[in-house]
Biotite code that builds the C-alpha atoms (Angstrom):
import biotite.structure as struc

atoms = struc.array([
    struc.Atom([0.000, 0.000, 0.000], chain_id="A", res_id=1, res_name="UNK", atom_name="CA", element="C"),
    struc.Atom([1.297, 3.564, -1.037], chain_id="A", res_id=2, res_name="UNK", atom_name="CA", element="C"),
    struc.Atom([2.301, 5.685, 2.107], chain_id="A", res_id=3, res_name="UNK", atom_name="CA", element="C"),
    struc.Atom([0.617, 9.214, 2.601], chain_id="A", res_id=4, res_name="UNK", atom_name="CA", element="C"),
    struc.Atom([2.730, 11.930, 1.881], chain_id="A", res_id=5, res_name="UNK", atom_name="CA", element="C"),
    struc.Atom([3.453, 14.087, 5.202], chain_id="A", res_id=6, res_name="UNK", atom_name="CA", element="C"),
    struc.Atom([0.373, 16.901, 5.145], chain_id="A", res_id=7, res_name="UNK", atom_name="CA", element="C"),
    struc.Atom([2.755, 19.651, 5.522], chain_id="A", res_id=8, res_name="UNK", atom_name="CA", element="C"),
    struc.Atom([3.349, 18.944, 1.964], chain_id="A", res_id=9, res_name="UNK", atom_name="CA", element="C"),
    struc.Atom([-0.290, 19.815, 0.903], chain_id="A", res_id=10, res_name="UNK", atom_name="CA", element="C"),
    struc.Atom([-0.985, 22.595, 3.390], chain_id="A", res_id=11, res_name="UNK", atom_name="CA", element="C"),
    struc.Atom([-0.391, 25.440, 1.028], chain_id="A", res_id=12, res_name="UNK", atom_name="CA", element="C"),
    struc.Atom([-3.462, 26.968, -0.097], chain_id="A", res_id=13, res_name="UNK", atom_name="CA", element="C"),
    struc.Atom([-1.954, 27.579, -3.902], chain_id="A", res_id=14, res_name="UNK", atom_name="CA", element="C"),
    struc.Atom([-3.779, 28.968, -7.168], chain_id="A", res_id=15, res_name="UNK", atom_name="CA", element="C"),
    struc.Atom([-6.435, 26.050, -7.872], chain_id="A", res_id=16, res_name="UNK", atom_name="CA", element="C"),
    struc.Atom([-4.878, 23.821, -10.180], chain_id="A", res_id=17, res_name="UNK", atom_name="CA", element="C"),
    struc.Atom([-6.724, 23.054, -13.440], chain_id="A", res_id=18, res_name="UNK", atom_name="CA", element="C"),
    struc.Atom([-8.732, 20.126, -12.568], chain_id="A", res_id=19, res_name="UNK", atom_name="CA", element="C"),
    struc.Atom([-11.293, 19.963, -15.622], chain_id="A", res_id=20, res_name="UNK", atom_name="CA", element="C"),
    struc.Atom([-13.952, 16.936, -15.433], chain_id="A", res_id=21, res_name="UNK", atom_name="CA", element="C"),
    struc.Atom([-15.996, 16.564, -18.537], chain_id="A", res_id=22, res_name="UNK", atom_name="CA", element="C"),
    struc.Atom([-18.775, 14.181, -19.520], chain_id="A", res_id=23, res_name="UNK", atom_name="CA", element="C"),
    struc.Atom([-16.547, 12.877, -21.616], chain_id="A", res_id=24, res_name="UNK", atom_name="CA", element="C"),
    struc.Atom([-14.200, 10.500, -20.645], chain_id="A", res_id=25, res_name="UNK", atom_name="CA", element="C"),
    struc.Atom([-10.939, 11.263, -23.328], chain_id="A", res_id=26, res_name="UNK", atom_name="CA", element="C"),
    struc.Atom([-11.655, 15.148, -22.073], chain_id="A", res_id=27, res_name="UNK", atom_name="CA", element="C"),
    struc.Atom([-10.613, 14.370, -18.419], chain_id="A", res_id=28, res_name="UNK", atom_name="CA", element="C"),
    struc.Atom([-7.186, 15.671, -17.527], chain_id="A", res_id=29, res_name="UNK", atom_name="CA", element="C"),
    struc.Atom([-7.872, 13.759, -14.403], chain_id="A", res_id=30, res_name="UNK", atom_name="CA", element="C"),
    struc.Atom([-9.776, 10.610, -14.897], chain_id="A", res_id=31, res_name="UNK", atom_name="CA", element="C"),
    struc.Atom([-11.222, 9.669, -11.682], chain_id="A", res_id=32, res_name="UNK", atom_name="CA", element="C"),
    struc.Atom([-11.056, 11.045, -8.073], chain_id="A", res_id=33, res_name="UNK", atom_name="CA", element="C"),
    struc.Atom([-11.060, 9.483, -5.157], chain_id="A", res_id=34, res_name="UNK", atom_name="CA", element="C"),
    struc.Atom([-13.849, 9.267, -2.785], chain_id="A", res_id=35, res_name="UNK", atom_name="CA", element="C"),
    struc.Atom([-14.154, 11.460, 0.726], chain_id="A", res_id=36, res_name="UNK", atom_name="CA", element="C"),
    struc.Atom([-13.349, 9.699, 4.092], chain_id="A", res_id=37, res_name="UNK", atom_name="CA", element="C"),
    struc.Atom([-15.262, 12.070, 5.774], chain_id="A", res_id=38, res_name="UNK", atom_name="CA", element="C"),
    struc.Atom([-18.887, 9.611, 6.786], chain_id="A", res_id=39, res_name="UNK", atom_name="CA", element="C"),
    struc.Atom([-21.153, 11.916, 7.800], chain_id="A", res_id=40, res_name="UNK", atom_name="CA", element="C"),
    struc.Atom([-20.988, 16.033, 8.162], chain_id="A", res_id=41, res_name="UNK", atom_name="CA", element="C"),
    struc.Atom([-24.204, 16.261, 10.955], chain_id="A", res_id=42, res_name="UNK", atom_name="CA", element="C"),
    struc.Atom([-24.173, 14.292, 13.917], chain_id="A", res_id=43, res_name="UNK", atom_name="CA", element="C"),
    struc.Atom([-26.249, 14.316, 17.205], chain_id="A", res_id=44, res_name="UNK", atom_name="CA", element="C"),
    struc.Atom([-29.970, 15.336, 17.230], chain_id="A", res_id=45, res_name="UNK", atom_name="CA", element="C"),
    struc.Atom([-30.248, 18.386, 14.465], chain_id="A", res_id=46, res_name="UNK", atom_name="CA", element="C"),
    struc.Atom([-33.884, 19.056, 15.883], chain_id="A", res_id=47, res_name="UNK", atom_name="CA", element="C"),
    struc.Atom([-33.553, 20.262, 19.232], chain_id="A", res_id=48, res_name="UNK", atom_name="CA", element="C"),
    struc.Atom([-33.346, 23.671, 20.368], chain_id="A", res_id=49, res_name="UNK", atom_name="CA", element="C"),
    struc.Atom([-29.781, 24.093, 22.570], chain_id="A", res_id=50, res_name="UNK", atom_name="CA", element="C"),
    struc.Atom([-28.762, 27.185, 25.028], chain_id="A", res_id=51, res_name="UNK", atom_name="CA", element="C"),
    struc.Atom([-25.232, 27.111, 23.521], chain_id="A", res_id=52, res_name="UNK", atom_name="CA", element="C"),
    struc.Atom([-23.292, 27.118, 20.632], chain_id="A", res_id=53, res_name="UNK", atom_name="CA", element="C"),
    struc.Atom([-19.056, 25.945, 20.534], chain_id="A", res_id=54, res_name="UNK", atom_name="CA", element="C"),
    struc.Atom([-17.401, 27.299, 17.494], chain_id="A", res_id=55, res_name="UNK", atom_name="CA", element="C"),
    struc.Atom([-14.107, 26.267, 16.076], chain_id="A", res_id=56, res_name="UNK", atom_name="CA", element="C"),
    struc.Atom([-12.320, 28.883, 13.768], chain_id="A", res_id=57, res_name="UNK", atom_name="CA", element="C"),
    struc.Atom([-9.276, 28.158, 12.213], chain_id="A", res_id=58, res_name="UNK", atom_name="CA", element="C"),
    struc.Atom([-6.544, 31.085, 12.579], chain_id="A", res_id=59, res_name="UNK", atom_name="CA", element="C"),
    struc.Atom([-4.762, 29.964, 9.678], chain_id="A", res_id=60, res_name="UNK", atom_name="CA", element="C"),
    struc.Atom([-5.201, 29.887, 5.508], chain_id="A", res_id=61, res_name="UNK", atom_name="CA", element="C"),
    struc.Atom([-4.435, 26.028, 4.999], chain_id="A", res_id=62, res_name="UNK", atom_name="CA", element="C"),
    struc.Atom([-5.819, 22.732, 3.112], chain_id="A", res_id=63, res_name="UNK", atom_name="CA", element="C"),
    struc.Atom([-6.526, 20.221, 5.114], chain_id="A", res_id=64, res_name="UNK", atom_name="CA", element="C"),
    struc.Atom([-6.892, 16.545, 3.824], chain_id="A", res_id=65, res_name="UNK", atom_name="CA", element="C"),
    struc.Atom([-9.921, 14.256, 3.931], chain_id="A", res_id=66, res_name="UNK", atom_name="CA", element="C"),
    struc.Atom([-8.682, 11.892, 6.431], chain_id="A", res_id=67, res_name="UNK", atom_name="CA", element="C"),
    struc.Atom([-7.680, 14.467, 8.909], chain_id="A", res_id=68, res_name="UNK", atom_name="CA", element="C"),
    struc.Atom([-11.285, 15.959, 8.787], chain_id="A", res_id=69, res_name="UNK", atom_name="CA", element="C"),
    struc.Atom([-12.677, 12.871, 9.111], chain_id="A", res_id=70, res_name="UNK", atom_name="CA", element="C"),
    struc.Atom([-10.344, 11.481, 12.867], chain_id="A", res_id=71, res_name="UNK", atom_name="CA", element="C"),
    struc.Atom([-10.909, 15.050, 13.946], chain_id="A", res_id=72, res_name="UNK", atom_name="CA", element="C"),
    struc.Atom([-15.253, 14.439, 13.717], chain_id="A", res_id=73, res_name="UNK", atom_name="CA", element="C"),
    struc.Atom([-14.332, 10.701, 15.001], chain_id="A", res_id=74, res_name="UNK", atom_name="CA", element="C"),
    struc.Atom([-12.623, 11.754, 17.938], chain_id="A", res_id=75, res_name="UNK", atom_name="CA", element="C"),
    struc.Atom([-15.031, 14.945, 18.454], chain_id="A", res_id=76, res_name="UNK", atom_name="CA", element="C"),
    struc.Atom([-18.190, 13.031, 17.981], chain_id="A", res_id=77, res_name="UNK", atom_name="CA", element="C"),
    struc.Atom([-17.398, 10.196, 20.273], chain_id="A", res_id=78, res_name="UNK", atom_name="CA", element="C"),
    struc.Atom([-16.710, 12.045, 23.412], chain_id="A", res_id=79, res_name="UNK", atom_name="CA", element="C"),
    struc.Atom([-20.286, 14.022, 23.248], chain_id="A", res_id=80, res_name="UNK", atom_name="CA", element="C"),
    struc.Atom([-21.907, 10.337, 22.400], chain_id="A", res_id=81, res_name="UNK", atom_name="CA", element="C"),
    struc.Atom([-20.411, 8.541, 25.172], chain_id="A", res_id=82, res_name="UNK", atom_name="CA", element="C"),
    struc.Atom([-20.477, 11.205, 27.811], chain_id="A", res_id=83, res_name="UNK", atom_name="CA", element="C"),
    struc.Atom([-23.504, 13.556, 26.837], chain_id="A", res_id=84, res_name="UNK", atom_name="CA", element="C"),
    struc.Atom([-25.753, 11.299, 25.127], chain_id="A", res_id=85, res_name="UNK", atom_name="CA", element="C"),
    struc.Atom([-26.283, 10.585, 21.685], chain_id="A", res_id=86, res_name="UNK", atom_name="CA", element="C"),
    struc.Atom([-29.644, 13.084, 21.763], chain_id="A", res_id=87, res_name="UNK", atom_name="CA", element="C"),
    struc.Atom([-28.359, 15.977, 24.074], chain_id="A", res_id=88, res_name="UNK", atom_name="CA", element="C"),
    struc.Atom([-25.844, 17.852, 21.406], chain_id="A", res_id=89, res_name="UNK", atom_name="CA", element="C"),
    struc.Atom([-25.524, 18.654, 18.268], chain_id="A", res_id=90, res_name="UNK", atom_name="CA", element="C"),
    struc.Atom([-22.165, 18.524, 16.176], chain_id="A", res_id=91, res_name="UNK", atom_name="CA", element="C"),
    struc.Atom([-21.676, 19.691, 12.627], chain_id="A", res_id=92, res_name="UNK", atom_name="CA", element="C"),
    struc.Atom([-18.872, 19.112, 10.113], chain_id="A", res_id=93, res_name="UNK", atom_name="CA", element="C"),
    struc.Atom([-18.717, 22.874, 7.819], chain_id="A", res_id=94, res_name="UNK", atom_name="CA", element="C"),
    struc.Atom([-16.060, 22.380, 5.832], chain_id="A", res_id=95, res_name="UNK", atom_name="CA", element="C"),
    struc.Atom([-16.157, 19.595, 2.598], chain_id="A", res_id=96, res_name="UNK", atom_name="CA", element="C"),
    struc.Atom([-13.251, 18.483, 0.847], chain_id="A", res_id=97, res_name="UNK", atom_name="CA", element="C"),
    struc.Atom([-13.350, 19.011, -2.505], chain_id="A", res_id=98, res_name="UNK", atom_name="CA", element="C"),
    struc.Atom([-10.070, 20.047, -3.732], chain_id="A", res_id=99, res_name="UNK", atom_name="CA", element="C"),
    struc.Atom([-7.762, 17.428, -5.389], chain_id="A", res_id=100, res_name="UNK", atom_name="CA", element="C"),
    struc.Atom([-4.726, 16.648, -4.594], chain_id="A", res_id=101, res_name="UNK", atom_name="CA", element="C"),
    struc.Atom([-2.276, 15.425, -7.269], chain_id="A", res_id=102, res_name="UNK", atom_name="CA", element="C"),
    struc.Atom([1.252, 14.480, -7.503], chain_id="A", res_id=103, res_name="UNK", atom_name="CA", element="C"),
    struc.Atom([3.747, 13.276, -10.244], chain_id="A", res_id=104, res_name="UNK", atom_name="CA", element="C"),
    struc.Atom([5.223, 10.373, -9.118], chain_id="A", res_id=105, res_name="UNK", atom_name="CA", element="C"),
    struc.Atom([9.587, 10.809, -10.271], chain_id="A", res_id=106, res_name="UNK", atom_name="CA", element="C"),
    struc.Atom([10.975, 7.337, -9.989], chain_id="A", res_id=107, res_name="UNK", atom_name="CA", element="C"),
    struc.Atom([14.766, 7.546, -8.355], chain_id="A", res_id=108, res_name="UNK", atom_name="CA", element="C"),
    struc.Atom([18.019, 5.432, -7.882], chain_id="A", res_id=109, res_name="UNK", atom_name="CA", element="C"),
    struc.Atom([19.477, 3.721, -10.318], chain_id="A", res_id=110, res_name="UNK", atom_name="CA", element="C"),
    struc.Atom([17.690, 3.426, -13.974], chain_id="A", res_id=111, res_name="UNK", atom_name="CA", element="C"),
    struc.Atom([15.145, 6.168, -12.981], chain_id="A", res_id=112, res_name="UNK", atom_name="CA", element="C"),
    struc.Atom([15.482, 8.495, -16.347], chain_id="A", res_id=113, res_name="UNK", atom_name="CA", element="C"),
    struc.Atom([14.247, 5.473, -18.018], chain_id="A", res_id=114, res_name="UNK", atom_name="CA", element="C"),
    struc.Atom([11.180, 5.342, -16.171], chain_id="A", res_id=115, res_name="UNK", atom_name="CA", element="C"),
    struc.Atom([9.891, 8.533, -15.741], chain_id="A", res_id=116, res_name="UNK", atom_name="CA", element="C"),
    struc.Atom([8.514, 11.321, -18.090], chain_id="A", res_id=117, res_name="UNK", atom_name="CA", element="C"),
    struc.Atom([9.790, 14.283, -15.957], chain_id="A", res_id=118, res_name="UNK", atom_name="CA", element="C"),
    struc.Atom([8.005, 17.306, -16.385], chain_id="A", res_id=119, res_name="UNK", atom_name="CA", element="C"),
    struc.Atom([6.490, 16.285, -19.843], chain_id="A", res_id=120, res_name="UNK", atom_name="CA", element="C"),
    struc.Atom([2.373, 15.962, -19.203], chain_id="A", res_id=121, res_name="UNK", atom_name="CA", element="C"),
    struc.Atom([2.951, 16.693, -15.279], chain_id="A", res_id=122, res_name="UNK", atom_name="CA", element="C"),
    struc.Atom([-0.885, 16.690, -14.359], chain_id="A", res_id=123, res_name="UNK", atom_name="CA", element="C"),
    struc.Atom([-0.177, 13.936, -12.171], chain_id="A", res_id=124, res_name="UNK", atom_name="CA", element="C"),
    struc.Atom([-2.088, 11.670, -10.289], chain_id="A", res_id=125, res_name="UNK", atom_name="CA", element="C"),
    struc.Atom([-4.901, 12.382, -7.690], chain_id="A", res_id=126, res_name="UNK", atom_name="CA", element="C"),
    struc.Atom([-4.081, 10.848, -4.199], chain_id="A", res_id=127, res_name="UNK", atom_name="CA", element="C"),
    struc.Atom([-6.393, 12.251, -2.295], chain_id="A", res_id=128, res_name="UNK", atom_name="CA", element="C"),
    struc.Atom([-8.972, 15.504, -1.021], chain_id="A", res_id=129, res_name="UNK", atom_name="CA", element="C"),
    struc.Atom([-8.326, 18.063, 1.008], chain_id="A", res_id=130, res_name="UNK", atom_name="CA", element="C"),
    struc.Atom([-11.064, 21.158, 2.164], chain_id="A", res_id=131, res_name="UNK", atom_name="CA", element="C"),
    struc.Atom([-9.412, 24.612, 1.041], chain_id="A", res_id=132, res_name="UNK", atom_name="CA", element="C"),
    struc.Atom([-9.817, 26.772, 4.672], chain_id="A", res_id=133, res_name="UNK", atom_name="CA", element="C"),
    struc.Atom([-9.372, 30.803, 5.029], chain_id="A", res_id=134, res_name="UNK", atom_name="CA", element="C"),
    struc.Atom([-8.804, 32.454, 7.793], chain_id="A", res_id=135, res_name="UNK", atom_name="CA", element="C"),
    struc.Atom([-11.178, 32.848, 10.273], chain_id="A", res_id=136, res_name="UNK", atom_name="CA", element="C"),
    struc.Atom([-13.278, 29.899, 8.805], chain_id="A", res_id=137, res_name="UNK", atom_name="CA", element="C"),
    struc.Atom([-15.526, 27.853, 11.014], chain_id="A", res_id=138, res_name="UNK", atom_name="CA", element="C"),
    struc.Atom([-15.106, 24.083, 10.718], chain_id="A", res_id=139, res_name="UNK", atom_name="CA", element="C"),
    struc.Atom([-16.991, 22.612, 13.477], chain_id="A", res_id=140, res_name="UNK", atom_name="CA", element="C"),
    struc.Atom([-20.076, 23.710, 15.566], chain_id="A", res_id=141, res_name="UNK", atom_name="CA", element="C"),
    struc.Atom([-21.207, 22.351, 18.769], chain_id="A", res_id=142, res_name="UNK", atom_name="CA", element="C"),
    struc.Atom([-25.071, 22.942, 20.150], chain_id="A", res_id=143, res_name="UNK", atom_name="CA", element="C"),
    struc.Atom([-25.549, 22.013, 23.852], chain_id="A", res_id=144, res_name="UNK", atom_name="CA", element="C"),
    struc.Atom([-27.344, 22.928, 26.977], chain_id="A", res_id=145, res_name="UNK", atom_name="CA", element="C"),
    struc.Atom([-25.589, 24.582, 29.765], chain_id="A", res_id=146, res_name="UNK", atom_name="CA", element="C"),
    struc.Atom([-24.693, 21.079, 31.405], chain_id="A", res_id=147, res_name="UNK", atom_name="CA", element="C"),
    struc.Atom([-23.222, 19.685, 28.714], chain_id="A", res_id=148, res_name="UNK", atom_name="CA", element="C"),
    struc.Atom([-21.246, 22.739, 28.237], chain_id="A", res_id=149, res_name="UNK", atom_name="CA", element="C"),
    struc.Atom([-17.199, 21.401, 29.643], chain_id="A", res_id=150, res_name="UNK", atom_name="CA", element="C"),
    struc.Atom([-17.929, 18.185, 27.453], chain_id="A", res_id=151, res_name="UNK", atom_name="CA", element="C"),
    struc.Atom([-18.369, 20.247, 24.400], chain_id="A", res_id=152, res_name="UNK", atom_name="CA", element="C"),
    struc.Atom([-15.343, 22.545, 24.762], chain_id="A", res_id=153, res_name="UNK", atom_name="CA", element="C"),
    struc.Atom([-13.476, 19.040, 25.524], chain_id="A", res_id=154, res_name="UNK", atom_name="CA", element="C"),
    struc.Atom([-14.752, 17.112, 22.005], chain_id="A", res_id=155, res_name="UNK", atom_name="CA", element="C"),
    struc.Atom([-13.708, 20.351, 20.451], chain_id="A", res_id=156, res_name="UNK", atom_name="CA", element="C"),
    struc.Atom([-10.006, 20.366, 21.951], chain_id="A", res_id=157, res_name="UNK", atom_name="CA", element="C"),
    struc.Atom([-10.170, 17.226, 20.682], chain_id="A", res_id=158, res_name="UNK", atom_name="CA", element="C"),
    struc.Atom([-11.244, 17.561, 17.074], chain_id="A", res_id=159, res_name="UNK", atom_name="CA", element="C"),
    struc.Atom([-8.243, 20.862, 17.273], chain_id="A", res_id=160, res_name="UNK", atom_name="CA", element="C"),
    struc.Atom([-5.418, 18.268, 18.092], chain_id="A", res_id=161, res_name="UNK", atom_name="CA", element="C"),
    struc.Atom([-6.329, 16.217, 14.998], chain_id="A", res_id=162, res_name="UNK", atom_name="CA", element="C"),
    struc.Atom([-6.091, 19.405, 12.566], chain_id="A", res_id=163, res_name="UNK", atom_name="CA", element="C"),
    struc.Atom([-2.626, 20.675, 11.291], chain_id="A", res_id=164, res_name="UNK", atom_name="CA", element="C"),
    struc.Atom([-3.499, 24.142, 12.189], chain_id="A", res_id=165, res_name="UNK", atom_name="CA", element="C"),
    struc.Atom([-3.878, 26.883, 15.247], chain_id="A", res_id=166, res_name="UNK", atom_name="CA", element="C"),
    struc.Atom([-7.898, 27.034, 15.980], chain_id="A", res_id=167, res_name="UNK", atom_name="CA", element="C"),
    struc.Atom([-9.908, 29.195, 18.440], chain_id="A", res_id=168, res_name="UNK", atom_name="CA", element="C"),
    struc.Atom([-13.147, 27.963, 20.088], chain_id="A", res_id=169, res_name="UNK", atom_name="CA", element="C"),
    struc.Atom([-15.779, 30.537, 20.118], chain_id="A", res_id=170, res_name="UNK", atom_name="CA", element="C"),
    struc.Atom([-18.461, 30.205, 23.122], chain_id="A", res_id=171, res_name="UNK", atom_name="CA", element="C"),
    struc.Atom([-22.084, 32.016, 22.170], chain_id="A", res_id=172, res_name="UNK", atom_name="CA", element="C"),
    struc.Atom([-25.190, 31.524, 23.875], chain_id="A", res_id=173, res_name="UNK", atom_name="CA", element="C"),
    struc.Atom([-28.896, 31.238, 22.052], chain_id="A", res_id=174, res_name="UNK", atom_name="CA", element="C"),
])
């Protein structure tokens, strides 16, 4: 199995790359993507009315890849399931990953300029998505009542130690 690149290397938020999907298949410069590891972008009960709301911000203009999102809301969701209750919060996912990310594979060591194409047709291959994030933009949201309030700073501390970037939790209430 290939091994993820580190995500420092994707983290730059650069000019969008020219990514063109057409009906047509021949009219592809990238032929297929991959699909999102992220499950599920609202968790919790979406219905009922909360005193509170938990915002995390990122501070920082990054990408952030799919799989990253995706243990962040893992780790997030399952301390306000175990500890809260699975109907006393609401969590939300605001940020969707659907930037590719492509690289052209060089070959090295010995008999590499044999195997490779270099530069020539450098589109390269997608390995994986990533969510394109300004500053100041809000990727989670927490809704609880006022006793479930220490729980929901503590899944979002959580879901901020699984993102390669500085983030701010914002505390509002309803």
């Amino acid at each position: 199995m290939a091994k993820l690149r580190k995500g420092s290397a994707y983290n730059q938020v650069l000019k969008r790359p020219y990514t063109r999907k057409s009906k047509y298949r021949a009219k592809n410069f990238i032929r297929a993507a991959p699909h999102s590891k992220v499950v599920r972008y609202i968790m919790g009960n979406p219905n009922k009315k909360f005193e509170y709301t938990l915002t995390l911000i990122s501070k920082k203009e990054l990408q952030i890849r799919h799989n990253a999102l995706e243990s962040s809301r893992q780790s997030g969701n399952k301390v306000l399931e175990t500890k809260a209750g699975k109907t006393e919060y609401f969590l939300q996912l605001r940020k969707h990953p659907h930037h590719m990310l492509r690289e052209n594979v060089l070959a090295s060591g010995a008999g590499a300029d044999r195997m490779s194409t270099g530069m020539a047709g450098s589109y390269g291959k997608v390995v994986g998505l990533a969510a394109q994030v300004k500053k100041n933009d809000v990727l989670f949201v927490v809704n609880v009542d006022k006793k479930n309030l220490p729980i929901a700073k503590e899944a979002l501390i959580r879901c901020k130690n699984k993102l390669p970037c500085k983030c701010q939790i914002i505390e509002t209430k309803n």
